[in-house]
N, C-alpha and C positions, 0 to 999 in steps of 0.2 A: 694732253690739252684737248678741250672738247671743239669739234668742228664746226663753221657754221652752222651746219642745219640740225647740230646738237641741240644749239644755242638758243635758235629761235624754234617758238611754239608752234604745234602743227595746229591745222583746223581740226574744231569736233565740233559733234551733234548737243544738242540741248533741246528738251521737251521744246515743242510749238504749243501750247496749252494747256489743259486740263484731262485729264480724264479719268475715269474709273471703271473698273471690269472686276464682275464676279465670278468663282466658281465654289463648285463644291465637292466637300469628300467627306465619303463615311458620314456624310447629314451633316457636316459643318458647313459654313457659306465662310469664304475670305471673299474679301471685298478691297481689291486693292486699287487706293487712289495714286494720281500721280502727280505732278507738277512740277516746271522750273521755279528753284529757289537759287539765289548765288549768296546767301551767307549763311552763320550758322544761324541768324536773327528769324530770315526768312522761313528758313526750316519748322523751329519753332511756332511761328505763327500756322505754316500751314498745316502742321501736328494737332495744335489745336482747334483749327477747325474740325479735324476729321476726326476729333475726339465727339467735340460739340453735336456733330451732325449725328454720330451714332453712339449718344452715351451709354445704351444698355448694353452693346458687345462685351463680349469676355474679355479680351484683348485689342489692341491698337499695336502692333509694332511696327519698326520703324528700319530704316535704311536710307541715308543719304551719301550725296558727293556735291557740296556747295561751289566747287571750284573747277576745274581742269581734269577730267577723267584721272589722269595720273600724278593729281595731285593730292598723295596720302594723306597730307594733311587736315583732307577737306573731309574726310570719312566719317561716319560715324554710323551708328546702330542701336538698338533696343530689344531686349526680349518680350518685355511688358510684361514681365508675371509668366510665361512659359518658361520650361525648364531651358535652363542656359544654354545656348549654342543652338537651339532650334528655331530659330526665327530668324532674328536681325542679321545675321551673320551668313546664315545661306540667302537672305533677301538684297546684303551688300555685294557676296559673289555675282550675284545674276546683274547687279549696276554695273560691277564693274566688266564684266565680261561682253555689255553692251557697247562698252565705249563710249557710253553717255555719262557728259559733264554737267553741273548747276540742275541736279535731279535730287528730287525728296520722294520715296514713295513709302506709304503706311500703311500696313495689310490689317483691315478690322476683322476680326473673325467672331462667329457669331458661334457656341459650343454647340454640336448636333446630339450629344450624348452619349457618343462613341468616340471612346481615347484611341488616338493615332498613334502611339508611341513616339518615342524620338526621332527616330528615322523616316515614321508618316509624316511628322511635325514639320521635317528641314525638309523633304519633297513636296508638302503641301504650300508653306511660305516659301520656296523657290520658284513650284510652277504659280503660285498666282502672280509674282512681279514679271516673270517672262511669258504669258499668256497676254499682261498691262501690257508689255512692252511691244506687244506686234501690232498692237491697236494705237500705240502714241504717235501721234506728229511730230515730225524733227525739223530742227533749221539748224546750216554750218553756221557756225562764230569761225569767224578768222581774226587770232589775235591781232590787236591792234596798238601802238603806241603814238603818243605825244613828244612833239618835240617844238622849239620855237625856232626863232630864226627872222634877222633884220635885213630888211633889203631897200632899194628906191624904189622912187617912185615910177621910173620907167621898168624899172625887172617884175614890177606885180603881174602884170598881164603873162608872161613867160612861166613864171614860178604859180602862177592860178590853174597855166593850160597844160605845166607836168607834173603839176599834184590830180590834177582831176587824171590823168594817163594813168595816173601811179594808184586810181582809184581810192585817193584821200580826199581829204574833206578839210575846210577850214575852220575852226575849234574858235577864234579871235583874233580879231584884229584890232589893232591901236594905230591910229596916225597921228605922226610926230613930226621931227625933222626926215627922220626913216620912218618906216612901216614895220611895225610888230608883230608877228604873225605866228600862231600857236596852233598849227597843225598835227591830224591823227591819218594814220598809214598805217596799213596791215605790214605788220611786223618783218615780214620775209620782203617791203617793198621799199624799208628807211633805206638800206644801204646805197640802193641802185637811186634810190632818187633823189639823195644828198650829192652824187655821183653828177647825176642831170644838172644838177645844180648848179654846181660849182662849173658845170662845162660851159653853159648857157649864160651867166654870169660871168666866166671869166675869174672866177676865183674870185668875186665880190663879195659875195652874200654872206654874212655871218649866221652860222648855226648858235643859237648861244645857250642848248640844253638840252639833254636826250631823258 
């Protein structure tokens, strides 16, 4: 059986903007850009910009993680016409070894004349996303969930001053006969503040969805 803190998501890093860094080897230029994308929609679009912006390069490859650092699902890669396993694939190692999540980065390289071999190939598209990566700005995401829950009209004020402790936020409200309230809380904070809840209320409040 998995433990609480199995269960719930830790905090990670995701790009804080944009950027791009070049280097060079053996007279080739990689030009690696970067950016937060979170699906695989976003990816695509920003693939093709950095197609657009340098359409005479030899190659454009590719490496993302649209989701949660250690979420395999989110993975993915591109050779772009270089021989297989030299690109995309040592450019997703260096994603994932960052610990960075909702990241797309695509290494344009521009040919110098002089063939790297296979093994120039995956150290040249490896160090240019970890050369990107000491230049990017990061910000934590701390997973976050929705949940609703009906209370009175006198528990609002109580239930407003241990959601904002519990560093949540109010998502909607509905006034009815009760109050309808569709709050977001950082995921490690629902238990302890469903907890608050029902202490301060008195076992009143109905949760009515997680």
């Amino acid at each position: 059986m998995a433990t609480l803190s199995e269960r719930i998501p830790s905090p990670y890093l995701v790009p804080d903007g944009h950027i791009e860094h070049s280097i060079e080897v053996n007279k080739s230029q990689f030009i690696c850009a970067i950016a937060r994308c979170q699906s695989s929609v976003e990816c695509k679009s920003f693939i093709a910009t950095v197609r657009a912006k340098y359409p005479d390069a030899s190659h454009h490859c590719v490496a993302f993680i649209y989701d949660r650092p250690d979420n395999s699902q989110s993975y993915g890669f591109s050779d772009d016409g270089e021989p297989s396993g030299t690109a995309g694939r040592p450019m997703l190692a260096v994603l994932q070894g960052s610990e960075i999540g909702e990241i797309c980065a695509v290494v344009t390289r521009y040919f110098g004349g002089t063939k790297l071999g296979t093994g120039g190939l995956q150290r040249a598209y490896g160090a240019s996303v970890r050369e990107a990566l000491l230049q990017l700005p990061t910000q934590c995401i701390v997973p976050s969930q929705q949940l609703s829950l009906s209370c009175s009209y006198p528990q609002l004020s109580d239930i407003e001053h241990c959601l904002k402790l519990h560093t949540g936020k109010v998502i909607n409200q509905q006034f009815a006969a009760q109050i309808n309230l569709t709050v977001s809380l950082p995921m490690d904070k629902i238990a302890v503040f469903k907890n608050d809840v029902v202490q301060i209320t008195s076992g009143q409040v109905e949760f009515l969805e997680e």
